[in-house]
C-alpha positions in Angstrom: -11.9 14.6 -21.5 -13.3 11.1 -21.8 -11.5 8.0 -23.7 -12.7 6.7 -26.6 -12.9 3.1 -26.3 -13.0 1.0 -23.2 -12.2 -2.6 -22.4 -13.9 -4.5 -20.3 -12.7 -8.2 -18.4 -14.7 -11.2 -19.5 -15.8 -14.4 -17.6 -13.0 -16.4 -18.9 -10.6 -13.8 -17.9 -12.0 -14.3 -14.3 -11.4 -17.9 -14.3 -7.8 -17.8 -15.8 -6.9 -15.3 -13.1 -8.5 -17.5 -10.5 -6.1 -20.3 -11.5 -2.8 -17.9 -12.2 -3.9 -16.5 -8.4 -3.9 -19.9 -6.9 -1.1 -21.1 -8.8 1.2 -18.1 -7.4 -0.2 -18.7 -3.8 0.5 -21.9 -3.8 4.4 -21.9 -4.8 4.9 -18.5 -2.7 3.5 -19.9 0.7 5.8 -20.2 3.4 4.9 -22.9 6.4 7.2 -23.2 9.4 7.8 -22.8 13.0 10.7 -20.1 14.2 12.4 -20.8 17.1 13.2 -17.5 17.5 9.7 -16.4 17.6 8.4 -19.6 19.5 5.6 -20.1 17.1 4.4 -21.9 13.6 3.9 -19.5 10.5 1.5 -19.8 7.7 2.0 -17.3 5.1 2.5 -16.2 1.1 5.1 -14.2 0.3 5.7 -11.9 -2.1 8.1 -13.7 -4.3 10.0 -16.3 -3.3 12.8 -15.6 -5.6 13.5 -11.9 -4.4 11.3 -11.8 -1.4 10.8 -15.0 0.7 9.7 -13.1 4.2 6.4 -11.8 5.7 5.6 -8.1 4.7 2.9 -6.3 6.3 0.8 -4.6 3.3 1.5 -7.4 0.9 0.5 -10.1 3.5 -3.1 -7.6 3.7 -3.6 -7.8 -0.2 -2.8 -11.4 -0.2 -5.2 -12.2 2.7 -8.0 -10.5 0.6 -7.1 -12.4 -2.2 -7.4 -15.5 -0.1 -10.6 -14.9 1.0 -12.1 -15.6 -2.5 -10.0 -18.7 -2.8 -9.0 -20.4 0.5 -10.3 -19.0 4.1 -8.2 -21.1 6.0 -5.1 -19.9 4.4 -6.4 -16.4 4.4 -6.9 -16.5 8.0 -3.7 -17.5 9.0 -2.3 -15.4 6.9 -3.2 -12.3 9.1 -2.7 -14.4 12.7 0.9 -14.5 11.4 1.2 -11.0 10.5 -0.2 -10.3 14.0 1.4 -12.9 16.2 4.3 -10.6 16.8 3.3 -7.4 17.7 5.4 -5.5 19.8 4.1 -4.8 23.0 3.3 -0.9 22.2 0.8 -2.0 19.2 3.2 -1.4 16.7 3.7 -4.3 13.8 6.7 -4.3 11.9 6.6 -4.3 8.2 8.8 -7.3 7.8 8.9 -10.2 10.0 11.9 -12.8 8.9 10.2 -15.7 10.8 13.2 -17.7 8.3 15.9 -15.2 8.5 18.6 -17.9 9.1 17.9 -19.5 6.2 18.4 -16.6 3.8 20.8 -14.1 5.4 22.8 -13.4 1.9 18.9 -11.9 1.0 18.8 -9.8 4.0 22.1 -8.3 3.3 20.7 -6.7 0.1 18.0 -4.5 2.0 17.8 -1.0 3.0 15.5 -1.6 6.2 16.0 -0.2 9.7 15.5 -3.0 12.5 13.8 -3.2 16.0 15.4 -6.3 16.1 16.8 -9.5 14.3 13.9 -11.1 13.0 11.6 -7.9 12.8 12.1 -4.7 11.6 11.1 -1.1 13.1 9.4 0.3 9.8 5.4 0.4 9.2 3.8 -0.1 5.9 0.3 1.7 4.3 -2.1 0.3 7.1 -4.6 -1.2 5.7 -5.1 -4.5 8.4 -8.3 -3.5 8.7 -9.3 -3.9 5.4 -8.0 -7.1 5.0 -10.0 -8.3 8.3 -12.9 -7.1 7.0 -12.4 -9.6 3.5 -11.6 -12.1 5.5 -14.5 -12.3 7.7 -16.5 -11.2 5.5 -16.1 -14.5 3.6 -15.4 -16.8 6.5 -16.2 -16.9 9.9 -17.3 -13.7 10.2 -18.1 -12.5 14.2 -15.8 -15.3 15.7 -13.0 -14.1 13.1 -13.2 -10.5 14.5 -13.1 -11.4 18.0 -10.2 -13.3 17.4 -8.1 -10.6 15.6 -9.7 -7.5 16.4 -7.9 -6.8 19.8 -4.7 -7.0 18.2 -6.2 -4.9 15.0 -7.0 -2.1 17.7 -3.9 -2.3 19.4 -2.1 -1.4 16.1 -4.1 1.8 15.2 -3.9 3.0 18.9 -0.2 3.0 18.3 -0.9 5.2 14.9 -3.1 7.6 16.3 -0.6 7.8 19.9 3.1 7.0 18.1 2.4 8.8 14.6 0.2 11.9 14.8 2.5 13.7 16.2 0.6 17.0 15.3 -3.0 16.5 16.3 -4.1 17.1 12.9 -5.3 13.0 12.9 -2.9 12.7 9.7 -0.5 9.8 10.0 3.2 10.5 9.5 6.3 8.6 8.0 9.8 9.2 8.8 11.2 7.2 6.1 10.5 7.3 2.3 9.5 3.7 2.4 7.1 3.6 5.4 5.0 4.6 2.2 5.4 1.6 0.3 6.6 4.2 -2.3 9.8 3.8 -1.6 11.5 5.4 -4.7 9.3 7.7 -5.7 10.5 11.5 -6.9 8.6 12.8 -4.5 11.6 12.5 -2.2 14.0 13.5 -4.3 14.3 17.0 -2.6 14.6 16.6 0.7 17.1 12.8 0.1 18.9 15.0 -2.5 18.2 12.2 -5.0 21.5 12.8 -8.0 20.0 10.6 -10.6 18.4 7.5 -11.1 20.5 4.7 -10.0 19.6 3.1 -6.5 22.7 4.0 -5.0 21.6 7.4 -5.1 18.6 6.7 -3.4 20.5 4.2 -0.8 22.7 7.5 -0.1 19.5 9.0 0.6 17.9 7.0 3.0 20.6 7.1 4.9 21.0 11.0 5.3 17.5 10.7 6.6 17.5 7.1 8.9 21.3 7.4 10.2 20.7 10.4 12.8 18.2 7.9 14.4 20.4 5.7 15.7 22.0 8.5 17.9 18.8 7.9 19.8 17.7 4.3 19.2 15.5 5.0 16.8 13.2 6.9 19.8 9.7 7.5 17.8 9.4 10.7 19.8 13.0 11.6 18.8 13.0 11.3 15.2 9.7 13.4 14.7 11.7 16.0 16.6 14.1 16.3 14.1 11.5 17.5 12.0 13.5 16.8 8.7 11.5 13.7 7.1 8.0 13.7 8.8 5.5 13.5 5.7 1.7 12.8 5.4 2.1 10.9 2.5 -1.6 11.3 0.3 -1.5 7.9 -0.6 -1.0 6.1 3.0 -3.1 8.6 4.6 -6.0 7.6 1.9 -5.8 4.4 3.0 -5.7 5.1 6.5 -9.2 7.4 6.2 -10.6 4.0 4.6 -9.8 1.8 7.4 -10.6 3.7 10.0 -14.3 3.9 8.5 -14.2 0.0 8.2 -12.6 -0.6 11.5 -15.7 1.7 12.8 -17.8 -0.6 11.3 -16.2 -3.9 12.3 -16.3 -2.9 16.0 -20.2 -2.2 15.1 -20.4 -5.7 14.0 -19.7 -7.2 17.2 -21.5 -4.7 19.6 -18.7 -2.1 20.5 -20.3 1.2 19.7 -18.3 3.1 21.3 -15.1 2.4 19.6 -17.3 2.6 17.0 -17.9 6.4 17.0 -14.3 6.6 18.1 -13.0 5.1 15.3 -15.2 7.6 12.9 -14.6 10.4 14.8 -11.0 10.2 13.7 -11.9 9.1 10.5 -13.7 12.4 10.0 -10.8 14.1 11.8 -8.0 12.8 9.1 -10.7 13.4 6.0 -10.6 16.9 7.0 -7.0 17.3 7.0 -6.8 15.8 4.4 -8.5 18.5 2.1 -7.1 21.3 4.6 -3.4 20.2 4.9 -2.8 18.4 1.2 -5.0 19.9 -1.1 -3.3 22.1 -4.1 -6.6 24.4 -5.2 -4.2 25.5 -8.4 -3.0 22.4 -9.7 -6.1 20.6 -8.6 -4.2 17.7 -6.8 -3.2 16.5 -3.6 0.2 16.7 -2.6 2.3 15.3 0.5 3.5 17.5 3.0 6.6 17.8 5.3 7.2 18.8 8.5 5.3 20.8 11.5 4.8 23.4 8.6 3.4 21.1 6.2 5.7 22.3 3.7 4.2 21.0 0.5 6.0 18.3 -1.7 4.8 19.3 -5.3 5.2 16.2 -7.2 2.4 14.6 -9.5 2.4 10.9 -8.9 -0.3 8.2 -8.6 -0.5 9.0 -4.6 -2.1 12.6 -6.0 -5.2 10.8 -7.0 -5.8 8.6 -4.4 -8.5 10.2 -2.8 -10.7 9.2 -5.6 -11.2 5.8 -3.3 -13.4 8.3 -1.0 -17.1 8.5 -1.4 -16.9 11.5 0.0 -14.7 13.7 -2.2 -16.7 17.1 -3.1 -17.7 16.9 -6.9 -15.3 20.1 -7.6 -12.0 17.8 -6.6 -13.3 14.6 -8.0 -13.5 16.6 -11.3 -10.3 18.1 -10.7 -8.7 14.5 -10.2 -10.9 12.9 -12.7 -9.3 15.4 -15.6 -5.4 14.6 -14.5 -6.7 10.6 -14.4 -8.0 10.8 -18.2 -5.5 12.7 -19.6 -3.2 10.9 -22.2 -0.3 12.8 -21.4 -0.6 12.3 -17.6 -2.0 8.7 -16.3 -4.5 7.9 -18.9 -2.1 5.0 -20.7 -2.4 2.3 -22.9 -1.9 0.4 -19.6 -3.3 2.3 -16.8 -1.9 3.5 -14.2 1.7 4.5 -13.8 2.6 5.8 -10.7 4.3 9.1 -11.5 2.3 11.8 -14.7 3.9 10.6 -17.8 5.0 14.4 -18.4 6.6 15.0 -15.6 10.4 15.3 -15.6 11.1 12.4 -13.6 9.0 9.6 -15.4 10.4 6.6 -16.0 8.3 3.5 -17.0 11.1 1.2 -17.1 12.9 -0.2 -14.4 16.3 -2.4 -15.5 19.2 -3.4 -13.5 19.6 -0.5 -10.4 17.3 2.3 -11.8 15.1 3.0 -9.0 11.1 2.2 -8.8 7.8 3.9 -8.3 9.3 6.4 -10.8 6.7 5.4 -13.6 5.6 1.8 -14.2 2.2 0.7 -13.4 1.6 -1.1 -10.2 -1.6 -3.3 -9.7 -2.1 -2.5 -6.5 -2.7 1.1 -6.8 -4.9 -0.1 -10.2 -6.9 -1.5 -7.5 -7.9 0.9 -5.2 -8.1 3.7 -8.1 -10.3 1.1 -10.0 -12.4 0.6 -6.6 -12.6 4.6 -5.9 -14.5 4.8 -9.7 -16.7 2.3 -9.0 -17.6 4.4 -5.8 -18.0 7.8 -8.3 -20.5 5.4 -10.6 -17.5 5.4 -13.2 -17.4 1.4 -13.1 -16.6 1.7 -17.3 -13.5 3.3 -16.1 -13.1 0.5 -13.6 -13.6 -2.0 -15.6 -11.1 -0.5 -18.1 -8.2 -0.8 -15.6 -9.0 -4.3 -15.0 -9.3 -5.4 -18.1 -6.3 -4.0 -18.9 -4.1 -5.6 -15.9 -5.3 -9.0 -17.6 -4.0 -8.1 -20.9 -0.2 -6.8 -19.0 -0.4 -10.2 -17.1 -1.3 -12.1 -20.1 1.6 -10.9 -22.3 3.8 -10.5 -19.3 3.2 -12.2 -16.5 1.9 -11.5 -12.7 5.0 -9.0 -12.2 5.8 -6.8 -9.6 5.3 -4.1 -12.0 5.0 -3.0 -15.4 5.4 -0.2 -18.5 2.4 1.3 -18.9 3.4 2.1 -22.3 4.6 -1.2 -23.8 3.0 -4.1 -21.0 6.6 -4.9 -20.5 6.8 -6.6 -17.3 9.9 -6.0 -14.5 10.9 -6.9 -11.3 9.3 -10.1 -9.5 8.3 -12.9 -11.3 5.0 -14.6 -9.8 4.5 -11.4 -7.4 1.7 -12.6 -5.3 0.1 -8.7 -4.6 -0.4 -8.3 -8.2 -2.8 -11.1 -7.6 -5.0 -8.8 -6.1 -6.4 -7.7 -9.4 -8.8 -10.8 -9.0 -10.9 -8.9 -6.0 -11.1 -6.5 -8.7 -11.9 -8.7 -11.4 -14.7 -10.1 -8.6 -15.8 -6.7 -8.1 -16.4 -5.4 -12.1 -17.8 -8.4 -13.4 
């Protein structure tokens, strides 16, 4: 099943991006020093009308998009994101370096803390990634031996704090360790009612309040063995990074965390086909639990694996035939982030309905446009990104949008959706 006409970005499209990019960096950086924290911060945030703190995957997309426009900023980007690690490795996936200054804000979020100013949730770990970009494009082996200590620190503490099973699959034990956070693939085990966020917020807290019986103990809460999920989509992105972090440490002379590195690379990637695979429907799925009980829901985090060079020819087909079908993913605007026949789709989101039920998000746009340019399917590519110009040109750079109409929702100026110009970089 192939479309029948493609779109494809132009060189002017490029350049208007590169300004709309640097426009919404600009008015989204936050500068500062926190007493709390005892140190300056240099950052962009997601929004500053909804979202004026430091999130860990969106500060990694914004670093690579900085990379193409301004190094410096890029850099310090991820030294703030880093500077406060927790001594175990762990990085929290907020840091509200200016908490005090926007308290009515934090009140409004469903987010477990390790403490005031940082919270004790991770995010889809790709730091490595985001290094890479950034030295890449800027001072390449100095830049690593700045960051990279702190860079390994954090995947020790995956691999030790959140492999619980020794399968080399990272777990979550929240929905929105995922960066999913509403998607219906949770609906079962939260005993999701309907579509309102209340629902959901009743949810997360059947599965997050037993926690605090034991502080939150990492060990404690995997025990419970009621929400630990190898989610597809953060596990993908996990496999990725530990391949580049193999080959960042081979960049400044460190073989042999090197061949560490890629030995549990190739440990996850095998998983990964054992544990998630679904032969019948010819996706990946999540799974739950020491039994891997699978979570049978067809969302954008099902084709994921298409970012992997590696994916046999038999499930790239398999994927490839869900991607392209029109009554699935294959949308005016590509891609929404749950099957557009499945029960639960919703592409828009208005008032308290919940998210990640439907619209498209251009993040996952760009590592699905990045896995087809790795399968020699850069027309396809090239598709998506043209048309995430065309839902920002009508729309706006939104949080997220309907895949159906190009009506934008959410965040205005939502500095992640800005990395569509790595894309853009990478198609043209």
């Amino acid at each position: 099943m192939e479309p029948q006409q493609l779109a494809a970005p132009t060189a002017n499209d490029l350049e208007w991006f590169r300004a709309e990019a640097t426009r919404i960096h600009s008015i989204n950086r936050q500068v500062g020093f926190a007493a709390w924290a005892k140190a300056d911060f240099d950052f962009t945030c997601p929004s500053s009308a909804t979202y004026p703190f430091q999130w860990f995957w969106d500060s990694c997309f914004h670093a690579i998009v900085l990379s193409h426009i301004d190094i410096a900023k890029a850099e310090a980007e991820l030294l703030s994101l880093v500077q406060n690690q927790h001594p175990d490795g762990f990085i929290s996936h907020v840091t509200f370096w200016q908490r005090d200054h926007y308290e009515h804000m934090v009140q409004t979020y469903d987010i477990a803390f390790r403490s005031k100013y940082l919270s004790d949730e991770m995010q889809p770990p790709l730091l490595a990634e985001a290094v890479a970009a950034v030295a890449l494009r800027g001072r390449g082996q100095d830049f690593l031996r700045e960051i990279l200590p702190s860079v390994e620190r954090f995947y020790e503490w995956l691999n030790n704090a959140r492999n619980p099973f020794g399968d080399g699959l990272i777990r979550v034990v929240q929905p929105d360790e995922t960066g999913l956070d509403h998607s219906p693939i949770w609906d079962e085990v939260m005993k999701i009612q309907d579509e309102e966020k209340e629902s959901w917020i009743r949810g997360w807290h059947s599965i997050c309040d037993p926690y605090d019986e034991f502080q939150r103990d990492t060990t404690k809460m995997i025990e419970l063995d009621h929400f630990v999920v190898a989610d597809v989509m953060l596990n993908t992105i996990y496999i990725e990074n530990l391949e580049v972090l193999s080959k960042l440490f081979s960049q400044v002379g460190d073989s042999e965390k090197a061949q560490r590195y890629e030995s549990r690379r190739d440990h996850a990637r095998a998983s990964l086909d054992d544990l998630c695979w679904d032969q019948e429907d010819g996706l990946y799925y999540d799974v739950n639990g020491r039994a891997n009980h699978k979570m049978r829901t067809n969302t954008v985090s099902s084709l994921m694996p298409l970012l992997l060079q590696d994916l046999d020819i038999a499930k790239y087909q398999a994927l490839m035939n869900h991607l392209l079908n029109p009554d699935e993913y294959w949308a005016t605007f590509p891609v929404p982030s749950v099957a557009m026949n499945h029960p639960s789709y919703r592409p828009d989101v208005v008032g308290t309905n919940l998210v990640w039920r439907g619209p498209t998000w251009i993040n996952s746009n760009w590592y699905i446009g990045r896995g087809l340019i790795r399968h020699g399917r850069l027309d396809l590519a090239r598709h998506i990104a043209a048309q995430s110009v065309a839902l920002m040109r009508q729309s706006g750079v939104r949080e997220y949008y309907n895949p159906s109409t190009g009506v934008g929702r959410g965040a205005p100026d939502f500095s992640w959706s800005t990395i569509l110009f790595d894309l853009l970089n990478e198609v043209l």
